[in-house]
C-alpha positions as CSV (number, residue, x, y, z in Angstrom):
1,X,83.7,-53.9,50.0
2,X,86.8,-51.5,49.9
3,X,88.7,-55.0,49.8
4,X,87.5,-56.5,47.0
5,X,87.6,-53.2,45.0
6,X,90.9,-53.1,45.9
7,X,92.2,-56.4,44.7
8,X,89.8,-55.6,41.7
9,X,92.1,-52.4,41.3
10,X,95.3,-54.3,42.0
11,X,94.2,-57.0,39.6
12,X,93.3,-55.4,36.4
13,X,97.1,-53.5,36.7
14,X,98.5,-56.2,37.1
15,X,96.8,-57.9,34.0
16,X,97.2,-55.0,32.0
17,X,100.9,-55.2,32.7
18,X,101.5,-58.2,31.5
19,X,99.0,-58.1,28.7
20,X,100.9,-55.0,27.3
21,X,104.6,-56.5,27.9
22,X,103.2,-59.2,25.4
23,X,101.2,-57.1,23.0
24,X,103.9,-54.0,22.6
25,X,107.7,-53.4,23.1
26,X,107.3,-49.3,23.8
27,X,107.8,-48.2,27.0
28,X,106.0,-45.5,26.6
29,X,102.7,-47.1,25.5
30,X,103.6,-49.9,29.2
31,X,103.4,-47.1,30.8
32,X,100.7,-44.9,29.4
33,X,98.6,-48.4,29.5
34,X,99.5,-49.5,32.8
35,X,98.8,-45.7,34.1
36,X,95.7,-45.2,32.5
37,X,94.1,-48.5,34.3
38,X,95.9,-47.6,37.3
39,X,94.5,-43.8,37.3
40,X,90.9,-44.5,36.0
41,X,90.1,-48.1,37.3
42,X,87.1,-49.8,35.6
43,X,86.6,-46.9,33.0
44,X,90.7,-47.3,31.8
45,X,90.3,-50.8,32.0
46,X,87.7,-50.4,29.5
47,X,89.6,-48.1,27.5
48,X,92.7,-49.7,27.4
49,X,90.9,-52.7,25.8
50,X,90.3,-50.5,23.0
51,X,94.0,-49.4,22.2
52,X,95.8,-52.2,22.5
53,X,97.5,-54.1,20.2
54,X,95.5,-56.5,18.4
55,X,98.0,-59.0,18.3
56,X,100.6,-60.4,20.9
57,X,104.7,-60.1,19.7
58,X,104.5,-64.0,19.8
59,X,101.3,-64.1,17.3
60,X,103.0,-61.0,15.2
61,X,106.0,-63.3,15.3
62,X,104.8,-66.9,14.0
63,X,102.2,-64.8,11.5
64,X,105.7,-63.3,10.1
65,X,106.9,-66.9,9.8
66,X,103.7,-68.1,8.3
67,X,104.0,-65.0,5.4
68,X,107.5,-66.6,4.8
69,X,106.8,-70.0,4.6
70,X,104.2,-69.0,2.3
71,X,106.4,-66.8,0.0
72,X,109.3,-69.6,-0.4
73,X,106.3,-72.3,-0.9
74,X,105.2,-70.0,-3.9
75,X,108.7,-69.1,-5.4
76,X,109.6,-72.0,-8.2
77,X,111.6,-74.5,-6.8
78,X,113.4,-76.6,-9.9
79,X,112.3,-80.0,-9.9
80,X,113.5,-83.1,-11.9
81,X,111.2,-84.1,-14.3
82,X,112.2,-87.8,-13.9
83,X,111.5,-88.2,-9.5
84,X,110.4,-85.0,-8.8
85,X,113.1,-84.7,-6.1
86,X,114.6,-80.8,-5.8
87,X,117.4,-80.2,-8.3
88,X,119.4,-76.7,-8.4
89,X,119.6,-74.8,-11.5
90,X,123.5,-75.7,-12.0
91,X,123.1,-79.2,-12.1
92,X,123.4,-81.2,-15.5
93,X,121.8,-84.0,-14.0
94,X,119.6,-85.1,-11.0
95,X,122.1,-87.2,-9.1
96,X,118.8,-89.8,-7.9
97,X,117.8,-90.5,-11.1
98,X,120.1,-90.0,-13.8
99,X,117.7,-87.9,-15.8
100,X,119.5,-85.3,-18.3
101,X,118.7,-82.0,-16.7
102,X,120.4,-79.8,-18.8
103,X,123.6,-79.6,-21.7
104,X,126.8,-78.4,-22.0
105,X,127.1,-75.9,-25.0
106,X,129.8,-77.5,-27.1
107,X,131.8,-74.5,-28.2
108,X,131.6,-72.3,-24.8
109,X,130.3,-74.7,-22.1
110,X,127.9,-73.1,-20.7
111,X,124.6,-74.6,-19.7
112,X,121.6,-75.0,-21.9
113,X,118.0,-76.3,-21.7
114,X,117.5,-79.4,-23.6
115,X,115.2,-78.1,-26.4
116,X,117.6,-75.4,-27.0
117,X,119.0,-75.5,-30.4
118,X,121.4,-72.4,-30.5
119,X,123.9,-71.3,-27.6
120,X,122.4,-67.4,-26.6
121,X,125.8,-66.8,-24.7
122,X,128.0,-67.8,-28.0
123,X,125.6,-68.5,-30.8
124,X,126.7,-71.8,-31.9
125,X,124.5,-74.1,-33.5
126,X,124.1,-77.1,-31.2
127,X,122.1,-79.4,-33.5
128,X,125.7,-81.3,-35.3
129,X,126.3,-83.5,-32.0
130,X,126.9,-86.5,-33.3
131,X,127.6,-89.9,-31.2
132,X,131.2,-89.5,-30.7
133,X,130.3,-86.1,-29.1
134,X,127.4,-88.1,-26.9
135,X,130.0,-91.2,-25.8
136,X,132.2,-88.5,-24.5
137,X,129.7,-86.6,-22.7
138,X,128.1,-90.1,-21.0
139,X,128.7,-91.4,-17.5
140,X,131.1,-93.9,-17.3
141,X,131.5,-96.0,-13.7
142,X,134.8,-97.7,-12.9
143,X,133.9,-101.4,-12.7
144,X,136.7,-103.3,-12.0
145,X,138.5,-101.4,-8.7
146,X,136.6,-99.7,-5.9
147,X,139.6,-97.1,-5.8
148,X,138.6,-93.2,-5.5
149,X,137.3,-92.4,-8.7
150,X,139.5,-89.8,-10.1
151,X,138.2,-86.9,-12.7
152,X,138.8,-88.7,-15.7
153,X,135.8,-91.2,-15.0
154,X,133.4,-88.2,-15.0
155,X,133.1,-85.8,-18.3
156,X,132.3,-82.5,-17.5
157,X,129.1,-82.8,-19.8
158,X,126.7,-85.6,-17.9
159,X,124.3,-87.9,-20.0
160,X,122.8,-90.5,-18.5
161,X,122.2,-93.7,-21.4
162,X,121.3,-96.8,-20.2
163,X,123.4,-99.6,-21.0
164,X,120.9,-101.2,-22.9
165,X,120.2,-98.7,-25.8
């Protein structure tokens, strides 16, 4: 009988060790734990079970992860209204589709929503672009050589237009 009390004795430290190595890094609290079961047996046993962490590190850890998953899945993400693909806020146009993201303000260069009629960095009226201004601002691919294309073939203001129109 003394036997199996003793490997029941043995046992439950031993469990509570490692159960409290993965539940809490305070040494204080392994020890306190550990010496609680080891001093009262069955009865710290008992009580231990009722002031231990309710969560492993590892669970703490991946719930952490979950939280910021969750956070970056709820913070807007800029899509292209054309493919839906992910765009970033700088770009003038999504480089899978072509689709006109945003403008080029025409006296200051900064960049502007579409539907934006006046620059609010320089206040200039953005409604006189005429087609001259467009042609400039429209992609233009080199056709005839497959040499590096050099800055000139790109304006700095992108417009996608297909050929067609």
């Amino acid at each position: 009988m003394g036997l199996v009390v003793g490997a029941f004795w043995l046992g439950s430290v031993i469990w509570t060790f490692k159960d409290i190595r993965a539940r809490s890094r305070d040494f204080v609290m392994r020890l306190f734990s550990v010496g609680l079961v080891a001093l009262l047996t069955l009865p710290g046993f008992i009580l231990y079970l009722f002031i231990r962490p309710k969560e492993t590190l590892t669970e703490a850890y991946e719930r952490s992860l979950e939280e910021e998953a969750l956070l970056q899945n709820i913070e807007e993400k800029p899509t292209c209204p054309g493919c839906s693909r992910r765009v970033e806020i700088t770009w003038q146009a999504c480089p899978s589709c072509h689709t006109r993201l945003k403008k080029a303000c025409i006296q200051c260069g900064q960049l502007l929503e579409l539907s934006w009629k006046v620059c609010p960095y320089c206040t200039t009226l953005q409604t006189n672009l005429n087609t001259d201004v467009l042609a400039d601002l429209t992609y233009k691919p080199q056709t005839t050589s497959r040499k590096r294309q050099t800055s000139e073939t790109y304006s700095t203001g992108l417009e996608f237009i297909d050929e067609n129109e």
